[in-house]
PyMOL Python script that loads the backbone (N, CA, C, O; Angstrom):
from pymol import cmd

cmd.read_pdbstr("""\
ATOM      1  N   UNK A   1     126.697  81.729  65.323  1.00  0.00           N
ATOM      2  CA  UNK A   1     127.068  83.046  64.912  1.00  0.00           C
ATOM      3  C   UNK A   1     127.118  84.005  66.102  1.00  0.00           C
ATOM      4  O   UNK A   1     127.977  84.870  65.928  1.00  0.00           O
ATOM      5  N   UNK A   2     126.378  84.125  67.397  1.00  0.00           N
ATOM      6  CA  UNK A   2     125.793  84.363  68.575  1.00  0.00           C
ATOM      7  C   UNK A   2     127.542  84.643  68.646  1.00  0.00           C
ATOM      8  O   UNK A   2     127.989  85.747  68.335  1.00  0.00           O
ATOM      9  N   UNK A   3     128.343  83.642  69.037  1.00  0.00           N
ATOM     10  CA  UNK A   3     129.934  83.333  69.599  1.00  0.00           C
ATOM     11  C   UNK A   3     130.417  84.465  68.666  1.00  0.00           C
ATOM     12  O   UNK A   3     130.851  85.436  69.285  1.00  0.00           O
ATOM     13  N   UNK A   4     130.444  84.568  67.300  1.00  0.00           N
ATOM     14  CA  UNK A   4     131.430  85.182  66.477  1.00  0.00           C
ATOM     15  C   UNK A   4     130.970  86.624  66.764  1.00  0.00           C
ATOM     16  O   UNK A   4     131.857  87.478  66.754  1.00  0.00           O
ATOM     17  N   UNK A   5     129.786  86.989  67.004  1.00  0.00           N
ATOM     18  CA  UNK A   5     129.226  88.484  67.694  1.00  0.00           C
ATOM     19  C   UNK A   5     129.642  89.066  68.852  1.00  0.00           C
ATOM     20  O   UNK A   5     129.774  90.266  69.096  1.00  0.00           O
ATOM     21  N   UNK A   6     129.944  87.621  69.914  1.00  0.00           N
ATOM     22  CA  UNK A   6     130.121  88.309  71.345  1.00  0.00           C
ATOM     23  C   UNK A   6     131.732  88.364  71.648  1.00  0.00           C
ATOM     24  O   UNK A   6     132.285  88.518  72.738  1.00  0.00           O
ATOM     25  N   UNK A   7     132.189  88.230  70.632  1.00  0.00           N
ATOM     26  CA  UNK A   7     134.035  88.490  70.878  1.00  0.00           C
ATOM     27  C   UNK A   7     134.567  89.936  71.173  1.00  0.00           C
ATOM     28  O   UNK A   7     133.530  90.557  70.942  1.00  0.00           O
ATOM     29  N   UNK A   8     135.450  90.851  71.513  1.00  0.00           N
ATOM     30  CA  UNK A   8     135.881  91.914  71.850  1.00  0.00           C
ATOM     31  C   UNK A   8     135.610  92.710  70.375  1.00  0.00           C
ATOM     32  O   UNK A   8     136.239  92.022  69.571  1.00  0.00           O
ATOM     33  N   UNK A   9     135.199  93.437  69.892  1.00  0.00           N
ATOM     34  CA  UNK A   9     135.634  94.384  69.153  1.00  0.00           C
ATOM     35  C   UNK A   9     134.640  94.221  67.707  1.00  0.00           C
ATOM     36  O   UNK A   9     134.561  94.980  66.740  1.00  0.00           O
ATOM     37  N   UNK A  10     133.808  92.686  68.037  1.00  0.00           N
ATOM     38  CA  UNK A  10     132.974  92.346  67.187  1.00  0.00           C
ATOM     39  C   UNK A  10     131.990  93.428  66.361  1.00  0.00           C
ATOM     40  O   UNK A  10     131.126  93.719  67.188  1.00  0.00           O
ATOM     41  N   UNK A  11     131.730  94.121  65.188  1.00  0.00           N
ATOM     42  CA  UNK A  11     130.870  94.634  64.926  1.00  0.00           C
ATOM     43  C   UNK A  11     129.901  94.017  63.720  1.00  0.00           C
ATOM     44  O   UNK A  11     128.917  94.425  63.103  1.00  0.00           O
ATOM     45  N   UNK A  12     130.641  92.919  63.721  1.00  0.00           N
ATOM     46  CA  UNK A  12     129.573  91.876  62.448  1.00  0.00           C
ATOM     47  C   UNK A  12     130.217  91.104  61.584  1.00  0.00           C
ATOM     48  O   UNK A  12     131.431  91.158  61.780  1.00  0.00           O
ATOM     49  N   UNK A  13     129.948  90.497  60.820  1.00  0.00           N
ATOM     50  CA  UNK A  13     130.463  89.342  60.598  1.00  0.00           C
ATOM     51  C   UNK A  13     130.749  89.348  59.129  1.00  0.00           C
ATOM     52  O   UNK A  13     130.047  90.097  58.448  1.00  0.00           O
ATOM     53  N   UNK A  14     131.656  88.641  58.540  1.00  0.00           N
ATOM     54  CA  UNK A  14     131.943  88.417  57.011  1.00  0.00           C
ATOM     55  C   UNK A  14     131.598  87.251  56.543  1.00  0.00           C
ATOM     56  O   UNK A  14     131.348  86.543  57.518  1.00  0.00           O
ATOM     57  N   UNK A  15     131.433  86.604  55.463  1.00  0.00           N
ATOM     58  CA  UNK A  15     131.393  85.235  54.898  1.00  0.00           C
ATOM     59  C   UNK A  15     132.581  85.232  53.687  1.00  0.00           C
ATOM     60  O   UNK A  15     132.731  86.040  52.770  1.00  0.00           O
ATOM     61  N   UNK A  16     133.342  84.064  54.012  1.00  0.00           N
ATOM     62  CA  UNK A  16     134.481  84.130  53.003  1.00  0.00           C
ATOM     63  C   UNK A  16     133.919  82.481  52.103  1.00  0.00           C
ATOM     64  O   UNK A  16     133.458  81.598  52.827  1.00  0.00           O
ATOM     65  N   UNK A  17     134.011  82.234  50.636  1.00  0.00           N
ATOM     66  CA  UNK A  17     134.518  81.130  50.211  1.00  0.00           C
ATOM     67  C   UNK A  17     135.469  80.371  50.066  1.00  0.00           C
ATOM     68  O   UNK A  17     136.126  80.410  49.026  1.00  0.00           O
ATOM     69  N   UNK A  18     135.769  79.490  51.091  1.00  0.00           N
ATOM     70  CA  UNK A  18     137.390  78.709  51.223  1.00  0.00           C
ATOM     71  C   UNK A  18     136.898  77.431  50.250  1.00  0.00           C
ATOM     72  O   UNK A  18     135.843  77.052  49.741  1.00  0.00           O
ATOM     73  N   UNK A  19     138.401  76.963  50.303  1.00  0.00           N
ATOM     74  CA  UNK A  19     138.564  75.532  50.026  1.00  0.00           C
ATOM     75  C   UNK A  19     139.239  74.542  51.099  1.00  0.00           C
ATOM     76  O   UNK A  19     140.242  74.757  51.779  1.00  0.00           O
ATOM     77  N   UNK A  20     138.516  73.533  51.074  1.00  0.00           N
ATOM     78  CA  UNK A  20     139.023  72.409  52.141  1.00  0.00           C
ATOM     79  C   UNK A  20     139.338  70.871  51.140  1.00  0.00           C
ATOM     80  O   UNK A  20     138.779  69.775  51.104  1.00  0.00           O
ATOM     81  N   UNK A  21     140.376  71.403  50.494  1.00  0.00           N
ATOM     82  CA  UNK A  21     140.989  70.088  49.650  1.00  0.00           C
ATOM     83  C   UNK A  21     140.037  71.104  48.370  1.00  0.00           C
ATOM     84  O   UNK A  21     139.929  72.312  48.160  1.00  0.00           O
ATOM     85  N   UNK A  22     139.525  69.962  47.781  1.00  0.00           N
ATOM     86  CA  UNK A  22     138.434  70.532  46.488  1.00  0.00           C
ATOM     87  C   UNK A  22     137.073  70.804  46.664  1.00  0.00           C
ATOM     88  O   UNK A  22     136.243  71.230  45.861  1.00  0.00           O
ATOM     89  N   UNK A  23     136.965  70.456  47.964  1.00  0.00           N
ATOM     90  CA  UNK A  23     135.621  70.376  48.612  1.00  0.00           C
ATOM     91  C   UNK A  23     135.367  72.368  48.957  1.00  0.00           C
ATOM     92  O   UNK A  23     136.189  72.905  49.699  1.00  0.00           O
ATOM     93  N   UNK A  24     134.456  73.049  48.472  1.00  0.00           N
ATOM     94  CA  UNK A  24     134.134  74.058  48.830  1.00  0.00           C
ATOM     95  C   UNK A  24     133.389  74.917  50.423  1.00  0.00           C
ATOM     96  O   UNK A  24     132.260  74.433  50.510  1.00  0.00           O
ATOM     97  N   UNK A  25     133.563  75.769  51.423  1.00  0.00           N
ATOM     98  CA  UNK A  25     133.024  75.531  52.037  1.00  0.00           C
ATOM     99  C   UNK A  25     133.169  77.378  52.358  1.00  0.00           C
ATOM    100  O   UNK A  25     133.899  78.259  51.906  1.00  0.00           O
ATOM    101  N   UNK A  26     132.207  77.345  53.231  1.00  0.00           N
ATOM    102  CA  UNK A  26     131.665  78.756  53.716  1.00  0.00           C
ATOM    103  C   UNK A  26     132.388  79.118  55.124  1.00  0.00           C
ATOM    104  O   UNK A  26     132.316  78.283  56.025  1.00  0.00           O
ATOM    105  N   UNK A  27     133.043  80.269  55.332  1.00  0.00           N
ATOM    106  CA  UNK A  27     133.871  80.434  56.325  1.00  0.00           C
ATOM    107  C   UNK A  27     133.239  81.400  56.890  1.00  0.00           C
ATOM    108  O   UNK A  27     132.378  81.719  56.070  1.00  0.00           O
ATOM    109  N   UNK A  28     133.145  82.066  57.805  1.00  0.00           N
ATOM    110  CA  UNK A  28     132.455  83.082  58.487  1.00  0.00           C
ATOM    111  C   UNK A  28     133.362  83.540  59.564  1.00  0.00           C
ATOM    112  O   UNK A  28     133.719  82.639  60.323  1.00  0.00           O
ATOM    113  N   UNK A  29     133.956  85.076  59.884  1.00  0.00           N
ATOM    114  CA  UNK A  29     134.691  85.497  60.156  1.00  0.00           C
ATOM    115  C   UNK A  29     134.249  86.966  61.211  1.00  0.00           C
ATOM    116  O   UNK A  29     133.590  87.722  60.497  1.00  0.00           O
ATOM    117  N   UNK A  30     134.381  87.446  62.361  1.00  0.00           N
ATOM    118  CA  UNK A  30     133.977  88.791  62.687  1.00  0.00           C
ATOM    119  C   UNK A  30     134.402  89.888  62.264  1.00  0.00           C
ATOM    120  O   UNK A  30     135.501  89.899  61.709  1.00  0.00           O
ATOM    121  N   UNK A  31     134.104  90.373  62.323  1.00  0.00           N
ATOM    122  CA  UNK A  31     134.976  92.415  61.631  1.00  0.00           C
ATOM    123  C   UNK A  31     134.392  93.076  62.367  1.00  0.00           C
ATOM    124  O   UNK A  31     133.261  92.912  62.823  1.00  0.00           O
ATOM    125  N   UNK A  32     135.647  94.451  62.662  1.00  0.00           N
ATOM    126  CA  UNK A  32     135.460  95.689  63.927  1.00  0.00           C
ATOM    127  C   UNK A  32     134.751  96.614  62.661  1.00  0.00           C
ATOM    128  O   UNK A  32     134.687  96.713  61.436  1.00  0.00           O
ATOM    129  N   UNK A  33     134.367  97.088  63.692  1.00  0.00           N
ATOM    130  CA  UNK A  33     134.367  98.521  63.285  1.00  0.00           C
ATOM    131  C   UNK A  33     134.788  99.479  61.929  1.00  0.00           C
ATOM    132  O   UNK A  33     134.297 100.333  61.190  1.00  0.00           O
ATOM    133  N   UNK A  34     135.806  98.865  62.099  1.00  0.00           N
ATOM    134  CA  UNK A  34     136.551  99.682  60.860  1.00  0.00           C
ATOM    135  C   UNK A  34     136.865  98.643  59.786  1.00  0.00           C
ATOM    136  O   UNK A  34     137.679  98.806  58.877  1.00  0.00           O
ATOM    137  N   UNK A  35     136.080  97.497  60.013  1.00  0.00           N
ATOM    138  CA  UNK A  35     135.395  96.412  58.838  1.00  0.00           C
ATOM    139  C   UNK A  35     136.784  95.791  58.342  1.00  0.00           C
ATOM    140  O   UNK A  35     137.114  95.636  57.166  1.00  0.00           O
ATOM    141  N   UNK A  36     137.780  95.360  59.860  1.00  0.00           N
ATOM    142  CA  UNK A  36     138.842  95.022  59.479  1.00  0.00           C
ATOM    143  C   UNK A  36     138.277  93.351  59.984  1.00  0.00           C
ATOM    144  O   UNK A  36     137.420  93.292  60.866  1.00  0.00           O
ATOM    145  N   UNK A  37     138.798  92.107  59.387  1.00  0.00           N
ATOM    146  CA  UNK A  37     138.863  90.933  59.721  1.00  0.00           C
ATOM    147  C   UNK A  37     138.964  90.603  61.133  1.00  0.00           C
ATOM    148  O   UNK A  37     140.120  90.935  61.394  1.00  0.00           O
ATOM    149  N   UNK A  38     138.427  90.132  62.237  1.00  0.00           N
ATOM    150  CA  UNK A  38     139.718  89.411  63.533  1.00  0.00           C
ATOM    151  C   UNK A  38     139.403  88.000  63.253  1.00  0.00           C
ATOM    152  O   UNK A  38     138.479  87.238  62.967  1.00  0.00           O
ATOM    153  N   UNK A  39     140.782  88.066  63.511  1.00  0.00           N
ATOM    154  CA  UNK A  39     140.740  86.842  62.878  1.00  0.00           C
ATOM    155  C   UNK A  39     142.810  86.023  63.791  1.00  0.00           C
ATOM    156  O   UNK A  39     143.282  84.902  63.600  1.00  0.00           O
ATOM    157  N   UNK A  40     143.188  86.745  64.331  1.00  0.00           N
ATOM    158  CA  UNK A  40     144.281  86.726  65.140  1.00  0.00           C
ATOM    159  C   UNK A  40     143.975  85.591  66.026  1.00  0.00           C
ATOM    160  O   UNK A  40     143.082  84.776  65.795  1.00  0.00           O
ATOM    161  N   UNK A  41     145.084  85.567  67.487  1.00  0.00           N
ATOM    162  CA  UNK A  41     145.189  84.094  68.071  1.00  0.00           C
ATOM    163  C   UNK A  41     143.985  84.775  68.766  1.00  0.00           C
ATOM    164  O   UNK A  41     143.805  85.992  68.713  1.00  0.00           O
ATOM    165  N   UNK A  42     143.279  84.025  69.336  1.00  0.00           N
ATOM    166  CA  UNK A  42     142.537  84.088  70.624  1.00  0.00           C
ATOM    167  C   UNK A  42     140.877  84.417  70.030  1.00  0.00           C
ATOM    168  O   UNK A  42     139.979  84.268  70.859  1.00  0.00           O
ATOM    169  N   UNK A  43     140.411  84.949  68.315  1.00  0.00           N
ATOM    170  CA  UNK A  43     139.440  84.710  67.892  1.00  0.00           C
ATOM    171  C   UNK A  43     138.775  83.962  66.745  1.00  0.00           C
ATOM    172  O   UNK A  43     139.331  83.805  65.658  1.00  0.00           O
ATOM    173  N   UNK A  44     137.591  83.520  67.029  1.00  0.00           N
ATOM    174  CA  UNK A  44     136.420  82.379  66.480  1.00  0.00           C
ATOM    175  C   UNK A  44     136.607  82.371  64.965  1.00  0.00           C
ATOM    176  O   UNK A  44     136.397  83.409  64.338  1.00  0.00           O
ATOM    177  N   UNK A  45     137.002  81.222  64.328  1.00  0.00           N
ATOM    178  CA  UNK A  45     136.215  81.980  62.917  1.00  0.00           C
ATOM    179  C   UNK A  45     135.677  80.126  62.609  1.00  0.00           C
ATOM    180  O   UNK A  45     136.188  79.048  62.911  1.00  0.00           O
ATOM    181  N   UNK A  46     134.672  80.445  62.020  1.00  0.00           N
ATOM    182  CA  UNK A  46     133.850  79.680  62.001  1.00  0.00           C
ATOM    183  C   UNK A  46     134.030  78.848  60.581  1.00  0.00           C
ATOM    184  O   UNK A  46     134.237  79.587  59.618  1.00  0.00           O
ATOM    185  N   UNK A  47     133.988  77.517  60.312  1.00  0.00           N
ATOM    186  CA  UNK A  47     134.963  77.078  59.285  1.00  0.00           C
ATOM    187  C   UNK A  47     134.440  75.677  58.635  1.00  0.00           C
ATOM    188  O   UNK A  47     134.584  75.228  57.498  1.00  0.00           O
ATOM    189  N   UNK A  48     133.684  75.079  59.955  1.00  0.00           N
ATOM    190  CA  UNK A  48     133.144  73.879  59.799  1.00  0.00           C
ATOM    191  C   UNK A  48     131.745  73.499  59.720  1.00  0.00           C
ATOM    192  O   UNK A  48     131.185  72.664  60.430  1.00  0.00           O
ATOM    193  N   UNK A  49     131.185  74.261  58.698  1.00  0.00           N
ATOM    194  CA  UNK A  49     129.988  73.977  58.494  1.00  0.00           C
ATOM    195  C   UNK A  49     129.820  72.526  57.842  1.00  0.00           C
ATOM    196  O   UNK A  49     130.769  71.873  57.408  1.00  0.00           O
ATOM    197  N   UNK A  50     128.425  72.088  57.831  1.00  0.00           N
ATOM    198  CA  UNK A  50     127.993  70.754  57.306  1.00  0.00           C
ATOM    199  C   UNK A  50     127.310  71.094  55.898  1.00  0.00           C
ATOM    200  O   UNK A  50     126.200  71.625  55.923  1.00  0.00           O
ATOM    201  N   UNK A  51     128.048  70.756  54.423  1.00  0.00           N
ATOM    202  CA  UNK A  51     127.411  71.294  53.211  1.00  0.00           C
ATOM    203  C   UNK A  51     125.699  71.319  52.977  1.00  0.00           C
ATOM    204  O   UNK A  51     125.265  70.222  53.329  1.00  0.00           O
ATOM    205  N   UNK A  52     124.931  71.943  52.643  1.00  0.00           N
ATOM    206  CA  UNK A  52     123.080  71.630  52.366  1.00  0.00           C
ATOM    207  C   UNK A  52     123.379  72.261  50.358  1.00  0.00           C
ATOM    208  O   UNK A  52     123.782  73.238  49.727  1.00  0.00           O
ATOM    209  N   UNK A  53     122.744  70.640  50.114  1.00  0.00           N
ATOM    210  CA  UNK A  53     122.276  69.916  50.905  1.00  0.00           C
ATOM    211  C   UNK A  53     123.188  68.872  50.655  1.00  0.00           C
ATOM    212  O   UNK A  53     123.997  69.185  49.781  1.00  0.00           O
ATOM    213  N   UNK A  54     123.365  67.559  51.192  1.00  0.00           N
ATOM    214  CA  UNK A  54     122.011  66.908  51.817  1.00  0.00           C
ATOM    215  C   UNK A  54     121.674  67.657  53.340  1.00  0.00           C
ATOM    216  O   UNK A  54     120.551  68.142  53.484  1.00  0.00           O
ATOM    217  N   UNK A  55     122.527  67.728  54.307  1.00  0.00           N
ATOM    218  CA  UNK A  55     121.987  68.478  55.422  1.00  0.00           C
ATOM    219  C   UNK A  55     121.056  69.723  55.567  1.00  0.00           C
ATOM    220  O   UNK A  55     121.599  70.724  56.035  1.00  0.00           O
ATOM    221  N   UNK A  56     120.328  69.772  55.385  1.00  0.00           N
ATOM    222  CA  UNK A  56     118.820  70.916  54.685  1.00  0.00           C
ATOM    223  C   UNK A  56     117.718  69.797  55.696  1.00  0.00           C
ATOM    224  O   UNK A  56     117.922  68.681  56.172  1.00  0.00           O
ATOM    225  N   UNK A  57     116.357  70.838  55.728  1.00  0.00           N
ATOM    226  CA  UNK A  57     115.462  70.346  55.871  1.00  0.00           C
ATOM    227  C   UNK A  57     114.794  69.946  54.962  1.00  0.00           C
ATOM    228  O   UNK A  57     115.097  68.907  54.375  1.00  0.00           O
ATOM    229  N   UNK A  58     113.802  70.627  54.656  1.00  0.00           N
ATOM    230  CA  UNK A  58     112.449  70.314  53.486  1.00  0.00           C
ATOM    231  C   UNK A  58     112.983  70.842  52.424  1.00  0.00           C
ATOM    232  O   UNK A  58     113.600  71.900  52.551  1.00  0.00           O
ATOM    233  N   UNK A  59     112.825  70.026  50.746  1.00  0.00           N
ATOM    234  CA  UNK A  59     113.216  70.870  49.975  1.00  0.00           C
ATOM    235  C   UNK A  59     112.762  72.035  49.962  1.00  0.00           C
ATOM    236  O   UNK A  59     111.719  72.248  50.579  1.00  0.00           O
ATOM    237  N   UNK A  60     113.417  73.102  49.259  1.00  0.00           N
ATOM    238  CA  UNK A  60     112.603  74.704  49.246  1.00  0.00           C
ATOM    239  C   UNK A  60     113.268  74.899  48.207  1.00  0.00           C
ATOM    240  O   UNK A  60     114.032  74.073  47.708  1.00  0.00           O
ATOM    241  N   UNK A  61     112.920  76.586  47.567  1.00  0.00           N
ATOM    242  CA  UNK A  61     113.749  77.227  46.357  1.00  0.00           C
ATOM    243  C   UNK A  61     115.227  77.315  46.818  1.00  0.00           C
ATOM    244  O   UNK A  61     116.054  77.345  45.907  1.00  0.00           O
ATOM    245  N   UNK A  62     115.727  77.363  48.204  1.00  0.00           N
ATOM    246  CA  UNK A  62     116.964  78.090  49.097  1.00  0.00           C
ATOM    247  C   UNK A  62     117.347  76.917  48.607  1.00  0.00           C
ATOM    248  O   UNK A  62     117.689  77.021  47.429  1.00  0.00           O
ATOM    249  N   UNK A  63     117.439  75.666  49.109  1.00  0.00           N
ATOM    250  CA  UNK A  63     118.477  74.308  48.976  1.00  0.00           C
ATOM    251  C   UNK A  63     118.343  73.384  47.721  1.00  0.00           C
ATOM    252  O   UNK A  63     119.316  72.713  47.378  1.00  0.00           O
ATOM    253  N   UNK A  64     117.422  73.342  47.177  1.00  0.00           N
ATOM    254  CA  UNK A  64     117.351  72.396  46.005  1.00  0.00           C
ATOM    255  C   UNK A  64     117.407  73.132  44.773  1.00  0.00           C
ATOM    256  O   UNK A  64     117.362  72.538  43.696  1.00  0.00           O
TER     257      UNK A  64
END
""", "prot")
cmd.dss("prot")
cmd.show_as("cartoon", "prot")
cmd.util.cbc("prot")
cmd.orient("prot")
């Protein structure tokens, strides 16, 4: 997330719900200032997370 913060114009970040086929997945995206998307050529958006669980640590209330 560190990367999607330190881009030009970064003022914080969004979480979108995509689809990858039928498979659901969490997208994470930066936004300026004026809480617009970047999302253009040349910035990060983050796309490829690993689903939890199974990838989780210890069960907890958060993953199971």
């Amino acid at each position: 997330m560190k990367k999607l913060l330190d881009q030009p114009e970064s003022q914080g970040i969004r979480f979108y719900f995509g689809l990858d086929g039928e498979t659901s997945q969490l997208v994470a995206v930066s936004a300026d200032s004026n809480e617009d998307d970047l999302y253009s050529d040349g910035y990060i958006i983050a796309d490829e997370g690993r689903p939890s669980p199974p990838d989780s640590g210890q069960l907890n209330v958060l993953n199971s």
